[in-house]
C-alpha positions in Angstrom: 21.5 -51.3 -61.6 18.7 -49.5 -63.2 18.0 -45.7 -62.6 15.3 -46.2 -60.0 17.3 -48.2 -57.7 20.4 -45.9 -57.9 17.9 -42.9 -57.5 16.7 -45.0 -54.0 20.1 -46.1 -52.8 21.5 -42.4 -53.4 18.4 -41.1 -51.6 19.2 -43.2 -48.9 21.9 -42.6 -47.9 21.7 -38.7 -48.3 19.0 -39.4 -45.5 21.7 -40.6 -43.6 23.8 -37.2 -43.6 23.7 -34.9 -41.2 21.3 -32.2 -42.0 23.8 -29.3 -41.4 26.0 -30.9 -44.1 22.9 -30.3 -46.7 22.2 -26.5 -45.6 21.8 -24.2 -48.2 22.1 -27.3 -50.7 18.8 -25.2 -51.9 18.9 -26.9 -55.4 19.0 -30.8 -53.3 21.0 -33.7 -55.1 19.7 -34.2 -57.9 20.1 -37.8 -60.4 20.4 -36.7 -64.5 19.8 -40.0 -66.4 22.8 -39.2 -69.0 26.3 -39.6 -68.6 28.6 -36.8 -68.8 32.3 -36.7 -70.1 34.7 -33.8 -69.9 37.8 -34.1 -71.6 37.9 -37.6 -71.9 37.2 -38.5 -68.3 33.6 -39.7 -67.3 32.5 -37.0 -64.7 29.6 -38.9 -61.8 28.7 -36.0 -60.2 29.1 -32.6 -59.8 28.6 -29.2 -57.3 26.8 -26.6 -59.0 26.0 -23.0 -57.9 23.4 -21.6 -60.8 21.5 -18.1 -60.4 18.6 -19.7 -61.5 18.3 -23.4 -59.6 20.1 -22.6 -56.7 23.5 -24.5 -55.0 22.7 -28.2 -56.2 24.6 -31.4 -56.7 24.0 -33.7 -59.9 24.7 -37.4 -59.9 25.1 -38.5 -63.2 23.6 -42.1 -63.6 24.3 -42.8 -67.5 28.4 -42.1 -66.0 28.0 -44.3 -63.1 26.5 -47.2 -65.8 29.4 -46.7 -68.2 31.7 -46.7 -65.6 30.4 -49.4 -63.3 28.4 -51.8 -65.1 27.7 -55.2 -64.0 30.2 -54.6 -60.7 27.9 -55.6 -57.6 25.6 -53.4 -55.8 28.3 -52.6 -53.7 30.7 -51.4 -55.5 28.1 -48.8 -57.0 26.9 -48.0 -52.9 30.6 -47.3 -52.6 31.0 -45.1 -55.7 27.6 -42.9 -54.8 28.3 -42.3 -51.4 31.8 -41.6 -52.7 30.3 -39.0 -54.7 28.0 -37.6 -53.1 30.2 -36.6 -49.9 33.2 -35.5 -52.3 30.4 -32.8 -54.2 29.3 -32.1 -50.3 33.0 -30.9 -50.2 32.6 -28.7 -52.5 28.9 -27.2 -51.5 30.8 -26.8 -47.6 34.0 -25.1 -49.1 32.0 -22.8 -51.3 30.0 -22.0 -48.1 32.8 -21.4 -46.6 34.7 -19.0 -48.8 37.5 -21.5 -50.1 38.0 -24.0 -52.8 40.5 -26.5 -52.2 39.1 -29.9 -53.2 39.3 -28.0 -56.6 42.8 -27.2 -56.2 43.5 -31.0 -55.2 41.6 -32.1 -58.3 43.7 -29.7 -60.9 46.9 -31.2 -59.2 45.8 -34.8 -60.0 45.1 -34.3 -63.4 48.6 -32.3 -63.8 50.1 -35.2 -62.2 48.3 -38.0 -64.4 49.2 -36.0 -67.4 53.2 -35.9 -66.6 52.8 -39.5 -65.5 51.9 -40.4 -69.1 55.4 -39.0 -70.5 53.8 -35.7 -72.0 
């Protein structure tokens, strides 16, 4: 899947959404060609609150593409709507004063970490 059909398939289905699950999403969703790795894990997308652009949501296309390949078209409409709806989480917890997808996340990664025998 090149970038201009994941930009359109992301697009649509964010028009999908309900409207009141995008408010304040004043920076919109957002696709960044590159791929993005944090500590050895490929991150696809990710809830951002900057002074500057505003609350946004990236999609990282160049992680999808590494991660996803030649898998059909619907496994990658599975792994952006995936995304996009988990970074929602975050914009709708931050909105709301809490953070608790993060909380979930840091447990998973302690939990694959001990699962490896470190």
């Amino acid at each position: 899947m090149n970038l201009r059909k994941f930009t359109a398939r992301a697009n649509r289905f964010i028009e999908l959404l309900p409207p009141a699950l995008l408010a304040n999403l004043n920076g919109g969703i957002i696709v960044e060609p590159k791929a993005k790795q944090e500590g050895g894990y490929l991150i696809m997308g990710e809830y951002l609150e900057d002074p500057g652009l505003g609350r946004l949501v990236v999609l990282y296309y160049g992680s999808f593409r590494e991660s996803l390949g030649s898998a059909p078209e619907t496994e990658w409409d599975e792994e952006i709507e995936e995304t996009i709806l988990h970074e929602l989480r975050h914009h709708v917890e931050s909105l709301a004063g809490i953070d608790d997808l993060s909380v979930e996340e840091m447990l998973e990664l302690q939990d694959e970490y001990f699962d490896e025998g470190n």
